[in-house]
C-alpha positions as CSV (number, residue, x, y, z in Angstrom):
1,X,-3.2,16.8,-12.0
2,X,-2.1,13.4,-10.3
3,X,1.0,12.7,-7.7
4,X,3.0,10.1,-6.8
5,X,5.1,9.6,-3.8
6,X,8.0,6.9,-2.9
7,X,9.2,7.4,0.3
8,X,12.0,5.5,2.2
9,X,13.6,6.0,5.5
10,X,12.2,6.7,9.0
11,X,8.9,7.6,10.3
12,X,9.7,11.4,9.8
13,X,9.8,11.1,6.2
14,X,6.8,9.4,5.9
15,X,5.7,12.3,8.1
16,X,6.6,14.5,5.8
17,X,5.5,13.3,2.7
18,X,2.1,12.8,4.3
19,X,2.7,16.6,4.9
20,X,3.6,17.4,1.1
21,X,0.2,14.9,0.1
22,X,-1.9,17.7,1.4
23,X,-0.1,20.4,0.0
24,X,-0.8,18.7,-3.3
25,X,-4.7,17.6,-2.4
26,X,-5.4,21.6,-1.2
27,X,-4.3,22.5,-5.1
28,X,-6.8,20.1,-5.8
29,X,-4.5,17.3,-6.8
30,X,-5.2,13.6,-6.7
31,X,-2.8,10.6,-5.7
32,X,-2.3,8.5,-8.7
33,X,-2.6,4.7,-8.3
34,X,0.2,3.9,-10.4
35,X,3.8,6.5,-10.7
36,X,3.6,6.1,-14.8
37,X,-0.4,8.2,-14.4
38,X,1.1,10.8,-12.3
39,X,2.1,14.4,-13.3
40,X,4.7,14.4,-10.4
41,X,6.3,12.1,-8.6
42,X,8.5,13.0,-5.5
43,X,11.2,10.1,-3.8
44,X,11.8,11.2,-0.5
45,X,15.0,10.0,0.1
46,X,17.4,8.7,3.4
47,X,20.9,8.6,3.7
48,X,21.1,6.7,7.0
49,X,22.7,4.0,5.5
50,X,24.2,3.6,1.9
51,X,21.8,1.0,0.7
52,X,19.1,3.5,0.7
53,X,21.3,6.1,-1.2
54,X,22.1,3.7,-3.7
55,X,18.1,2.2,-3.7
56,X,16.9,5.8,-3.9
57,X,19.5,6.5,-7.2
58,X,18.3,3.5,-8.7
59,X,14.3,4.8,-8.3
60,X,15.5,8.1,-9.9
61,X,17.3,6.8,-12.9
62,X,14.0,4.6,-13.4
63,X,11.5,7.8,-13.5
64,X,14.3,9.5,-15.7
65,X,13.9,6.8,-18.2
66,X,9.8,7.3,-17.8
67,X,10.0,11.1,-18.5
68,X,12.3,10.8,-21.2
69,X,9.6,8.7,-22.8
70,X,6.5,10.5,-21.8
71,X,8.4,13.2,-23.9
72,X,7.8,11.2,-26.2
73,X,4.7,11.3,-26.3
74,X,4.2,15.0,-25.6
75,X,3.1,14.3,-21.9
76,X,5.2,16.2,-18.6
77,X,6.5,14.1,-15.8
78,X,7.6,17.1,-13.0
79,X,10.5,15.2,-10.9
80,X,11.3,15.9,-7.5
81,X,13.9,14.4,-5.4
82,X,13.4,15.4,-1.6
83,X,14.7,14.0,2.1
84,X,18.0,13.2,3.6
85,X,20.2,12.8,0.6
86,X,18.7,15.5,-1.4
87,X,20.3,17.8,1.6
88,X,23.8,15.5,1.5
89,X,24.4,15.2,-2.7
90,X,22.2,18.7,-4.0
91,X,24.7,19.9,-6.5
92,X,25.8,16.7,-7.1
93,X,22.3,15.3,-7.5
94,X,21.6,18.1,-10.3
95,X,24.9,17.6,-12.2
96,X,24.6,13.8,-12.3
97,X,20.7,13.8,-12.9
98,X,20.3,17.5,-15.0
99,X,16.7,15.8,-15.9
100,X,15.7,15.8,-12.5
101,X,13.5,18.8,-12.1
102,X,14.3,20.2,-8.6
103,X,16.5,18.8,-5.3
104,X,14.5,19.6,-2.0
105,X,16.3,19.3,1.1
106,X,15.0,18.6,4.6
107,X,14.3,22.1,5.0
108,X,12.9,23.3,2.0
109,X,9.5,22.5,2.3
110,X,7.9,25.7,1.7
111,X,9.3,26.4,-1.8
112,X,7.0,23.0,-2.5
113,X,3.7,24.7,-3.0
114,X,5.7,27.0,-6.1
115,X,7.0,23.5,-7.2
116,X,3.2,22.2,-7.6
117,X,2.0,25.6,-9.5
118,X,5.2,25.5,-12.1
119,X,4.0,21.8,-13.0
120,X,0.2,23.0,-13.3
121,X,1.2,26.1,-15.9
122,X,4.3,23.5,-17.2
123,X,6.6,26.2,-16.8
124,X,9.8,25.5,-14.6
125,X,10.2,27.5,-10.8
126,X,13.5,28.9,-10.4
127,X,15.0,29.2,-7.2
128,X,18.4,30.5,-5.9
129,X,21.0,27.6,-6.5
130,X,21.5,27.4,-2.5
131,X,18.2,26.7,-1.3
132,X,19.1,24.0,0.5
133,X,21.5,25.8,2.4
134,X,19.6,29.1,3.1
135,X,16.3,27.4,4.0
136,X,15.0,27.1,7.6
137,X,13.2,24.5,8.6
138,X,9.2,24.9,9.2
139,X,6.8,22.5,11.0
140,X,3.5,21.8,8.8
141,X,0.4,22.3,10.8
142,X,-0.7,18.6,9.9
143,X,0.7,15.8,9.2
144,X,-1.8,13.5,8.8
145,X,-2.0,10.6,5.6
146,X,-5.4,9.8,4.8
147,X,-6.3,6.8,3.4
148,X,-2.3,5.0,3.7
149,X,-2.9,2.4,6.8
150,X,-3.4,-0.7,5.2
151,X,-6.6,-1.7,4.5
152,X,-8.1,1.3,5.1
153,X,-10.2,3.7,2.3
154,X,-9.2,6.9,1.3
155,X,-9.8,10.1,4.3
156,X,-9.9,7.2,7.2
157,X,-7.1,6.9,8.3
158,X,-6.5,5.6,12.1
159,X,-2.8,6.1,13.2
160,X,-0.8,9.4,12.8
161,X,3.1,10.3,13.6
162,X,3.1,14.0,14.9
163,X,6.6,15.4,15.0
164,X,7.2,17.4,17.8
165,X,11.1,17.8,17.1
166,X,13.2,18.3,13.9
167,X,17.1,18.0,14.1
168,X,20.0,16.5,16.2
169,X,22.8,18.1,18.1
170,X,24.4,15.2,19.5
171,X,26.7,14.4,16.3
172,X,27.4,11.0,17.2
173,X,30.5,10.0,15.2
174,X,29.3,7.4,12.5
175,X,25.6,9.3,12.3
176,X,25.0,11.9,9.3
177,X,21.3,12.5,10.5
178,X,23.0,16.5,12.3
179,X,24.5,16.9,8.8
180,X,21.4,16.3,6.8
181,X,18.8,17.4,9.1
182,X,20.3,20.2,11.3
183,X,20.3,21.3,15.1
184,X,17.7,20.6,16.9
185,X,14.2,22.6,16.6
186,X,11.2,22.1,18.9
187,X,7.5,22.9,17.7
188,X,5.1,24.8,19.0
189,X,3.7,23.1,21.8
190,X,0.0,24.7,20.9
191,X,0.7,23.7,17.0
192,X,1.2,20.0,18.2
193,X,-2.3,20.0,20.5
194,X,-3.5,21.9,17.7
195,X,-3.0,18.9,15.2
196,X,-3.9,16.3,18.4
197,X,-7.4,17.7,18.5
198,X,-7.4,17.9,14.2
199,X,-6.9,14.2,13.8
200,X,-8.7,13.1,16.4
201,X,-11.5,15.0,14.6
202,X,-10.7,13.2,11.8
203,X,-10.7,9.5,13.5
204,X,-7.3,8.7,14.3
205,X,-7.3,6.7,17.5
206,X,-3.1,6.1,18.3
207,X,-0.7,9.1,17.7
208,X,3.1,8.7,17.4
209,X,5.3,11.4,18.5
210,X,8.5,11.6,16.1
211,X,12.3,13.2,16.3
212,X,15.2,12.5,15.8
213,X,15.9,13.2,19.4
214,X,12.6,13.1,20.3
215,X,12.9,12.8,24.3
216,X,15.2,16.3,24.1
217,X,12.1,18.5,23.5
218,X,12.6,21.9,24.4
219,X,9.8,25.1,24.3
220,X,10.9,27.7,26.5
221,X,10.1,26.0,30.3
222,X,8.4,23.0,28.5
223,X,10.2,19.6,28.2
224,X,9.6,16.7,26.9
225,X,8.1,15.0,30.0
226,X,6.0,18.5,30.9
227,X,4.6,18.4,26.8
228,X,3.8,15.0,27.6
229,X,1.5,16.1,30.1
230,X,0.0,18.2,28.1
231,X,-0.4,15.9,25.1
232,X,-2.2,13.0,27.3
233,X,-4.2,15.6,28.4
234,X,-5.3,16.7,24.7
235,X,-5.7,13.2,23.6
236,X,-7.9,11.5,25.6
237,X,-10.1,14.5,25.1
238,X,-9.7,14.4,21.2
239,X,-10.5,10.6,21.4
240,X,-7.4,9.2,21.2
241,X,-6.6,6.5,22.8
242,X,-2.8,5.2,22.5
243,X,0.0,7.5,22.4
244,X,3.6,6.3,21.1
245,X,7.5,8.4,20.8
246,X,10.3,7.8,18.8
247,X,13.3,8.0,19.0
248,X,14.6,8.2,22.6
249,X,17.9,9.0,23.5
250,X,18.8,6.9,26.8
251,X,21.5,9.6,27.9
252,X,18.8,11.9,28.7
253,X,15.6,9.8,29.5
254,X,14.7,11.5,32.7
255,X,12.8,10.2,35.7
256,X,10.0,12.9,34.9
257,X,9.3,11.5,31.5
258,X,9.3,8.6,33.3
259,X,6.8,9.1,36.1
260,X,4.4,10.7,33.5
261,X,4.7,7.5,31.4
262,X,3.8,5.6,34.5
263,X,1.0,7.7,35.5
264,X,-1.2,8.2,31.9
265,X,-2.3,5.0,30.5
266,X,-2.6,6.6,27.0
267,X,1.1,6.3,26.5
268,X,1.7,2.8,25.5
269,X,3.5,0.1,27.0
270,X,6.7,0.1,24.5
271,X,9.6,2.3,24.7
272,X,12.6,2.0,21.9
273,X,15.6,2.9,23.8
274,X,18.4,2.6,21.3
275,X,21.8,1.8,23.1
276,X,24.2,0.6,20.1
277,X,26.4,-1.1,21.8
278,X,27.6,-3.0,25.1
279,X,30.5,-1.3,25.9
280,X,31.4,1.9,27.7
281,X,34.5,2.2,25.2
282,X,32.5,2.3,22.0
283,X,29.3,4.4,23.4
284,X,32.1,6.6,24.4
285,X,34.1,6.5,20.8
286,X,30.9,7.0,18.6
287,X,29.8,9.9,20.9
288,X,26.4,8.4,22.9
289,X,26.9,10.8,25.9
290,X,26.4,7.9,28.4
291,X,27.7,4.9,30.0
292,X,26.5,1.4,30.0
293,X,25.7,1.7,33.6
294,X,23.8,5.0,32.9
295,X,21.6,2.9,31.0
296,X,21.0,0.1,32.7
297,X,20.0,2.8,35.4
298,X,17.1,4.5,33.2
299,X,16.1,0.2,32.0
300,X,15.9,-0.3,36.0
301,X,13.6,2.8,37.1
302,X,11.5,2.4,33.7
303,X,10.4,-1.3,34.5
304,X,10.4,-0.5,38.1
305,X,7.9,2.0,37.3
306,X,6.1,0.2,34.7
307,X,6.5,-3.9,35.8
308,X,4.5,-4.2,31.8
309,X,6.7,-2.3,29.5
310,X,8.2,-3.9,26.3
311,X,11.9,-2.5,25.1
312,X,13.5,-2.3,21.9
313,X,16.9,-1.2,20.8
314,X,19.3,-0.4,18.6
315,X,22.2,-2.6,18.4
316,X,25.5,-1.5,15.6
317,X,28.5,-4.2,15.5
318,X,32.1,-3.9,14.0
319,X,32.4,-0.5,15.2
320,X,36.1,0.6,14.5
321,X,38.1,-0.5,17.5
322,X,35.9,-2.9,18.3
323,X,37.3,-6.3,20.3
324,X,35.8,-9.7,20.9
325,X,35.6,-8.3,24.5
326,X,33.6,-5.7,23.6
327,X,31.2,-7.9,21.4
328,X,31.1,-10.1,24.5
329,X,29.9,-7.0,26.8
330,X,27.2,-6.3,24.6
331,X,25.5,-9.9,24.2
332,X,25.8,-9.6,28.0
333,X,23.9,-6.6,28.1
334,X,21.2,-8.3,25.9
335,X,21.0,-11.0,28.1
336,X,20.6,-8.8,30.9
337,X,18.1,-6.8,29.5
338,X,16.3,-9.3,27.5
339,X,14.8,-6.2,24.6
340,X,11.5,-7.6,23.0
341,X,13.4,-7.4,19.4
342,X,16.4,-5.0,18.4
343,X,17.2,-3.0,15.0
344,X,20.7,-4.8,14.2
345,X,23.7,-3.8,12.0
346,X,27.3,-3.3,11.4
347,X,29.6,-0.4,10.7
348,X,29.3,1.1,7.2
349,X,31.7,4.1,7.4
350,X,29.4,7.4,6.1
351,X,31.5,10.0,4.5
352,X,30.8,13.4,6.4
353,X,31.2,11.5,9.7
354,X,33.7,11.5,12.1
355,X,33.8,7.5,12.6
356,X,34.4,8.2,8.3
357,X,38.2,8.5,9.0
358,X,39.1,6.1,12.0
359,X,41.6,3.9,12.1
360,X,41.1,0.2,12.9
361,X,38.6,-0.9,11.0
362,X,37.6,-4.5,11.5
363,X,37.0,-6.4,8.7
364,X,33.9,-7.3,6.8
365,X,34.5,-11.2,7.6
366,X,34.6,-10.4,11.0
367,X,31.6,-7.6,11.2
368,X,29.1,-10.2,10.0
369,X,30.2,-13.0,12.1
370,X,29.6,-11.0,15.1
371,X,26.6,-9.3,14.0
372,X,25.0,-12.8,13.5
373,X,25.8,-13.5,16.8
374,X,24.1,-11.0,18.8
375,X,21.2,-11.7,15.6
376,X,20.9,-14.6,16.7
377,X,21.1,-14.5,20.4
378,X,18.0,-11.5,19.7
379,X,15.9,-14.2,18.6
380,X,16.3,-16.6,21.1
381,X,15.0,-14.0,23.7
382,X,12.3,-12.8,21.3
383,X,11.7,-16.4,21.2
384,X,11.4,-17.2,25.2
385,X,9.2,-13.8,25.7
386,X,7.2,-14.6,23.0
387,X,6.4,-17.8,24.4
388,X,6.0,-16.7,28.1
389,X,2.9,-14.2,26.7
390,X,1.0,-17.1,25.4
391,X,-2.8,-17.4,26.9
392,X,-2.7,-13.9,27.9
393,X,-5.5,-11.4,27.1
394,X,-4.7,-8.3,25.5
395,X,-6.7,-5.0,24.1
396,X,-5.7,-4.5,20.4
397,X,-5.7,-2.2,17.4
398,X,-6.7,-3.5,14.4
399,X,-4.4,-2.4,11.7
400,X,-5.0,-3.9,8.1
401,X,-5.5,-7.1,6.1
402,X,-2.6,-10.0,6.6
403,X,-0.9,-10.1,3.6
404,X,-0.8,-13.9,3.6
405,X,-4.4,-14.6,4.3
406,X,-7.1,-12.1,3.0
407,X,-9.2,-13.6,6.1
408,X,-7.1,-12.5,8.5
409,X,-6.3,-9.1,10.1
410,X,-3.1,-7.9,11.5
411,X,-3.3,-6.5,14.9
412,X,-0.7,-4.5,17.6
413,X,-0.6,-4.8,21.3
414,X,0.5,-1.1,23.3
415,X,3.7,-3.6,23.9
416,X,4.5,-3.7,20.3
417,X,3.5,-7.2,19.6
418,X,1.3,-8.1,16.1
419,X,-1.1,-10.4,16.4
420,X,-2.7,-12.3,13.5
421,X,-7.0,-12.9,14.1
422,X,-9.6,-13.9,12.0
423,X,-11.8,-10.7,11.1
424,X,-13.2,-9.0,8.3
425,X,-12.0,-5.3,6.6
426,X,-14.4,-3.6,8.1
427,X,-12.9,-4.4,11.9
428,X,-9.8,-2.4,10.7
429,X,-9.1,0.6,12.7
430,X,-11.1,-0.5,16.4
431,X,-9.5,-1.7,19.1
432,X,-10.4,-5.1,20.2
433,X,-9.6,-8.0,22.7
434,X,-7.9,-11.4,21.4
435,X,-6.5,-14.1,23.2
436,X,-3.0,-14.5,22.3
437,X,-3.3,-18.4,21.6
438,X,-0.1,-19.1,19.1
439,X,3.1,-18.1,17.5
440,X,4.3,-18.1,14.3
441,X,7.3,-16.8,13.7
442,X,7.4,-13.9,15.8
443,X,3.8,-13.3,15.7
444,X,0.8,-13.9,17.5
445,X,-2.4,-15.9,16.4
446,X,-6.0,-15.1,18.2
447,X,-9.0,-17.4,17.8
448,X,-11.4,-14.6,17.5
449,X,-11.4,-10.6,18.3
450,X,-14.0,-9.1,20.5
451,X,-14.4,-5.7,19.5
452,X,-14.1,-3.0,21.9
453,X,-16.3,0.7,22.1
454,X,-12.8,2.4,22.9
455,X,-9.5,1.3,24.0
């Protein structure tokens, strides 16, 4: 039996569906090069923004129009539709789509392995018609996806994301992440070393920690900055030598997590911190829990305490309510920061949000003509610390084949920053040393790549 996965969205989902991959492989499934050879094929789905709802509906309709003519030809396609919007549209998923075979929602993960045994007798599972609703969300003991860094052959894989969180219970007013994914839950701090010491076993040499809130970790007497300790701890004895987070919330970015940053070098030098906006007003109309000058605060005592570090953000525009002054506070706050690049975008009201039903909207004209503003002001700092890096020396990680140039490798610095080198496939997955000698674009071009024992 073969499987095929699409998966769109954050880093959790492709978590996840690395998650589901071994489920399938343990039955003694295969991944199937191409969606029309496989026996199954699951689209783990976002609802973030609309364009992935409407991407996603597009990629089921497709695989509706392949079963219909494997039929046909007396051959089973098994569709399953998981993720974010599974959770947001179930019902109305199964009444628009009846030939989609089941609706999986973000917590119903463990009614999978039933799933995979219906499609190998090609009988149908039936489950109670709230699933969704009564499931509880489980961590898998591993998330790790063999074989999926670019470049790399199947079972060796270098780079894993490790959820240590699942859920948000801020319920920021234009976000429908709390409505699709739930409150917060924290893992097992023993499951996460657990998997740690597994894929270091397995040759994974950088680790990123995931959640949606990822810096809000909670175990009993363990936070986040004390299962950081713990986790640098685990890694560099299970070999691994970079450690990453994501998401971080700036309202509660503690000076504990940061001294612990400070002190392990196995945690890299790049923190996202997203902010959204420049002005107190907004944060405090879409619900952020903190003021401007709150985060300027946590900025000042993270570079303070690492001189080094590389930030990225979040930046949303056209926010309802939002005034040129306001615009004008936030590309003051860029300027002030200077982030290294920032995720940027404009108001698309979400139905199921509070921000859904606020007055004074601004208008489309307008949202993009600011948002190219602060797009463009983003690049020109990208730009001028781009350029101030060149000549430097920096230690590597060799991630896959350029797509442009089947001679050249793609490489990242702990600061976030690829770097394009001359190297063969068989580099991929060491760490090495390049001399950061040009830009293109926003990336880096080495010479030649030294190639290190360790990082």
């Amino acid at each position: 039996m073969k499987f095929f996965f699409e998966t769109y969205g954050c880093q959790m989902n492709n978590a996840e569906s690395a998650s589901l991959s071994l489920a399938c492989k343990e039955r003694g499934w295969v991944s199937a090069a191409k969606p029309n050879e496989a026996d199954l094929v699951l689209i783990n789905t976002c609802s973030v923004r609309l364009t992935a709802e409407v991407r996603a509906l597009g990629r089921i309709a497709h695989y509706i129009s392949v079963k219909k003519k494997h039929k046909k030809n007396k051959k089973n396609l098994t569709i399953v539709v998981a993720g974010c919007m599974a959770q947001r549209l179930s019902e109305s998923l199964k009444e628009k789509y009846p030939l989609v075979d089941y609706v999986m929602g973000t917590s119903a993960r463990s009614i999978f392995p039933l799933i995979l045994e219906a499609a190998e007798k090609g009988t149908k599972a039936v489950f109670d018609s709230d699933i969704n609703e009564k499931a509880v969300f489980t961590f898998s003991d591993s998330h790790l996806d063999e074989g999926s860094n670019e470049g790399q052959e199947q079972g060796s894989a270098f780079r894993s994301f490790l959820p240590i969180m699942h859920g948000c219970n801020n319920f920021c007013s234009y976000c429908i992440v709390p409505y699709v994914r739930g409150r917060e839950v924290s893992r097992d701090p023993q499951n996460i070393l657990q998997e740690i010491r597994l894929v270091g076993e397995r040759g994974v040499r950088e680790i990123t920690l995931l959640g949606q809130n990822v810096n809000n970790y909670k175990w009993q007497d363990i936070d986040f900055s004390a299962l950081l300790k713990l986790i640098a701890t685990e890694a560099e004895k299970s070999g691994i030598n970079w450690v990453r987070f994501l998401s971080a919330n700036p309202g509660n970015f503690s000076s504990k997590t940061i001294e612990v940053l400070a002190a392990n070098k196995i945690f890299c030098k790049h923190i996202h911190l997203p902010v959204q906006h420049g002005s107190s007003s907004i944060l405090k109309a879409m619900n952020r829990g903190y003021t401007i000058e709150r985060f300027l605060e946590v900025v000042g005592e993270i570079r303070k305490a690492m001189p080094n570090v590389t930030l990225s953000t979040d930046i949303l525009v056209g926010f309802p309510g939002e005034t040129e002054d306001d615009l004008q506070k936030t590309l003051d706050l860029m300027e002030e920061v200077k982030f290294i690049y920032s995720f940027m975008y404009h108001f698309n009201p979400r139905e199921g949000t509070k921000a859904y039903d606020l007055p004074d909207r601004i208008d489309e004209k307008v949202k993009k003509e600011r948002l190219a503003r602060v797009i463009k002001l983003q690049h020109k700092h990208t730009t001028e610390l781009f350029k101030s890096r060149l000549g430097s020396t920096e230690v590597v990680l060799i991630e896959g084949i350029s797509r442009n140039n089947a001679d050249e490798l793609i490489t990242r610095t702990e600061r976030d920053e690829k770097v394009v080198v001359p190297g063969s496939k068989s580099m991929i997955g060491s760490f090495a040393k390049v001399t950061l000698s040009s830009l293109n674009g926003n990336t880096f071009k080495a010479k030649e790549a030294k190639l290190l024992a360790s990082g």
